[in-house]
C-alpha positions in Angstrom: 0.0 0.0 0.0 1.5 3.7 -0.9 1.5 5.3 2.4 1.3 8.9 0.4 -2.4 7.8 -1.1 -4.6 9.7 0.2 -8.0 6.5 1.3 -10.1 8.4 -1.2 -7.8 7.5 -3.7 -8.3 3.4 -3.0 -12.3 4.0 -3.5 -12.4 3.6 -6.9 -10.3 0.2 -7.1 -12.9 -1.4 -4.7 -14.8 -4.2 -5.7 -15.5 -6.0 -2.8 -16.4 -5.3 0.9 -15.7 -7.4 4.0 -16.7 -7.1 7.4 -16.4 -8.0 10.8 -20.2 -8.7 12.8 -19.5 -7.6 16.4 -18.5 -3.8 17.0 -18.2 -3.6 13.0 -22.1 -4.3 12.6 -23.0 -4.0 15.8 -22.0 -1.5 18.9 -20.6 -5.0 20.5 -22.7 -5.0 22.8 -24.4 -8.7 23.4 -27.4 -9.3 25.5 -27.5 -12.8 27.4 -31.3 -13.6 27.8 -32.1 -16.1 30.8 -31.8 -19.5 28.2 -28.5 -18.5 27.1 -29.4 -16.9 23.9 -27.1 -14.0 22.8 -28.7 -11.0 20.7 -27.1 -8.5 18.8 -28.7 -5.1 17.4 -28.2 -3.8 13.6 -28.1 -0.5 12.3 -31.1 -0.5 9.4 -29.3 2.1 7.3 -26.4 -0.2 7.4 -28.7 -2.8 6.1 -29.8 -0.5 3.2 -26.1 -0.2 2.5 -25.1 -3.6 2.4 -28.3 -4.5 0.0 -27.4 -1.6 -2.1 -23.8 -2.4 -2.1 -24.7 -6.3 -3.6 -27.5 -5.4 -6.0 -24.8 -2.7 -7.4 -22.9 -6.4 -7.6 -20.0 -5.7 -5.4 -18.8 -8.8 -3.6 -19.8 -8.6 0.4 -18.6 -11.0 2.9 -19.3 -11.5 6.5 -16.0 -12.6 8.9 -16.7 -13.1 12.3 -15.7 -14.8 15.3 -19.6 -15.2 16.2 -21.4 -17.9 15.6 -24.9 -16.9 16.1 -27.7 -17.9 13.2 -29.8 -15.2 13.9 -27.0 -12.9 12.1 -26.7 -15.0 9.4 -30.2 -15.2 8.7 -30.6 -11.3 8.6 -27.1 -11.1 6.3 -28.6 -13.7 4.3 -31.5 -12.0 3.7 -29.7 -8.9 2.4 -28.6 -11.2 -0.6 -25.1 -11.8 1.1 -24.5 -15.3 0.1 -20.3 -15.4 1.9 -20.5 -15.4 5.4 -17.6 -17.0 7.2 -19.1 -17.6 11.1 -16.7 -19.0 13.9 -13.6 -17.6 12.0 -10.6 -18.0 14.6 -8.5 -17.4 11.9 -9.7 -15.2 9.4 -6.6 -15.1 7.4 -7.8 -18.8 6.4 -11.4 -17.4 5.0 -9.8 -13.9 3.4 -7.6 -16.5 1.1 -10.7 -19.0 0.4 -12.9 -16.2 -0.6 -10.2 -14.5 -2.6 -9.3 -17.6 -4.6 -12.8 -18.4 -4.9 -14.1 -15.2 -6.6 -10.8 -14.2 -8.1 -10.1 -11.4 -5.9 -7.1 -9.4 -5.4 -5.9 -7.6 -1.8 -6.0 -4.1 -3.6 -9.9 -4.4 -4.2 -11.0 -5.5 -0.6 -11.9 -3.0 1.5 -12.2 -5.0 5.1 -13.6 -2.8 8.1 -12.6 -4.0 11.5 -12.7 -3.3 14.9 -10.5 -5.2 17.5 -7.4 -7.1 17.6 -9.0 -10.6 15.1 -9.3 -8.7 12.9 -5.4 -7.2 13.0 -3.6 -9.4 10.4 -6.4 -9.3 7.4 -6.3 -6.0 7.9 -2.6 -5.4 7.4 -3.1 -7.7 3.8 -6.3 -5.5 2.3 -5.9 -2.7 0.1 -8.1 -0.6 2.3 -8.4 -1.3 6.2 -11.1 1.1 7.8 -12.6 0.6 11.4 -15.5 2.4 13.2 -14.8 5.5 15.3 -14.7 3.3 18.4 -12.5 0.6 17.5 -9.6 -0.5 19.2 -6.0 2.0 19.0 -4.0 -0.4 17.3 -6.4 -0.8 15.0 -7.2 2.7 14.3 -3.3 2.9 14.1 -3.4 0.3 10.7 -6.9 1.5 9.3 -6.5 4.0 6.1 -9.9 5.1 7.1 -11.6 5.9 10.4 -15.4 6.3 10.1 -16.9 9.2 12.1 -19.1 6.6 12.9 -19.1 3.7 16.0 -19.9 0.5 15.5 -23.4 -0.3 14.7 -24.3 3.5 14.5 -24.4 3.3 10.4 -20.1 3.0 10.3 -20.6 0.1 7.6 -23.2 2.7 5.8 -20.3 5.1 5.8 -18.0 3.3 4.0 -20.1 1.7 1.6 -22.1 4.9 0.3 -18.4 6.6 -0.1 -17.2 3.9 -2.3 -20.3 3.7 -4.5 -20.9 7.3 -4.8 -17.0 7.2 -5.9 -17.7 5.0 -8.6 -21.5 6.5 -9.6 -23.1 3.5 -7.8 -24.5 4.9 -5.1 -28.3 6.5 -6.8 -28.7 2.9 -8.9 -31.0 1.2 -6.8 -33.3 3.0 -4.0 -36.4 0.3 -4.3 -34.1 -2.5 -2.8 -36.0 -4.7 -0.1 -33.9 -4.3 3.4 -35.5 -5.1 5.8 
């Protein structure tokens, strides 16, 4: 990566987007109900984006360390069809996905926000984080959203790169929620 490039100037090389779930999608906070059962909360308008972001037929992937089906289910249902759950080592799932739709490091943009998701990071063209992430992963991110975590960060990120490359006004009927 040229340390002189400004992140604006990796936008327009993007073709694919991959996130972490907790504290990327979510404001990493989990609720524990009685049974055992963890919930998470979603940002809608990062929703829209991630819909938006496929039906413009970028290439979106989920990598978490989760493993909860209720998260896949609502990823799923945006039309993401990759999502890598239980991912200890998420070098291991970057390189399958990558080999698998012919991807190169300098079109991912990966947004991250604690310490799993260092070493991807440190491979991707363009690493970005939420506001609240983690220091030393602010300290490797090209791009830190004014955004936190589930506050509309992965909305952020996405609108900029399709707006860069006239994407962004193609498709405001798509079903999200």
């Amino acid at each position: 990566m040229d340390e002189n490039k400004s992140y604006k100037e990796y936008l327009i090389d993007i073709t694919t987007f991959i996130f972490d779930v907790d504290g990327v999608l979510t404001d990493g906070t989990i609720t524990v109900t009685t049974s055992g059962e963890m919930l998470r909360t979603m940002n809608i308008k990062d929703g829209f984006a991630l819909k938006t972001g496929v039906d413009a037929g970028f290439n979106v992937c989920i990598i978490s360390g989760g493993s909860n089906e209720g998260v896949r289910k609502r990823l799923a249902g945006l039309g993401i069809k990759d999502i890598y759950l239980g991912a200890h080592n998420k070098i291991e799932q970057l390189n399958e996905y990558m080999e698998k739709h012919n991807i190169k490091t300098s079109q991912i943009l990966y947004m991250g926000d604690d310490i799993p998701d260092f070493p991807v990071m440190k491979l991707v063209g363009l690493p970005c984080c939420p506001q609240d992430a983690v220091p030393e992963i602010k300290a490797i991110s090209k791009y830190i959203s004014h955004k936190n975590g589930g506050k509309g960060a992965v909305r952020d990120v996405i609108e900029q790169v399709l707006k860069v490359q006239g994407k962004w006004n193609g498709n405001f009927n798509a079903k999200y929620d």
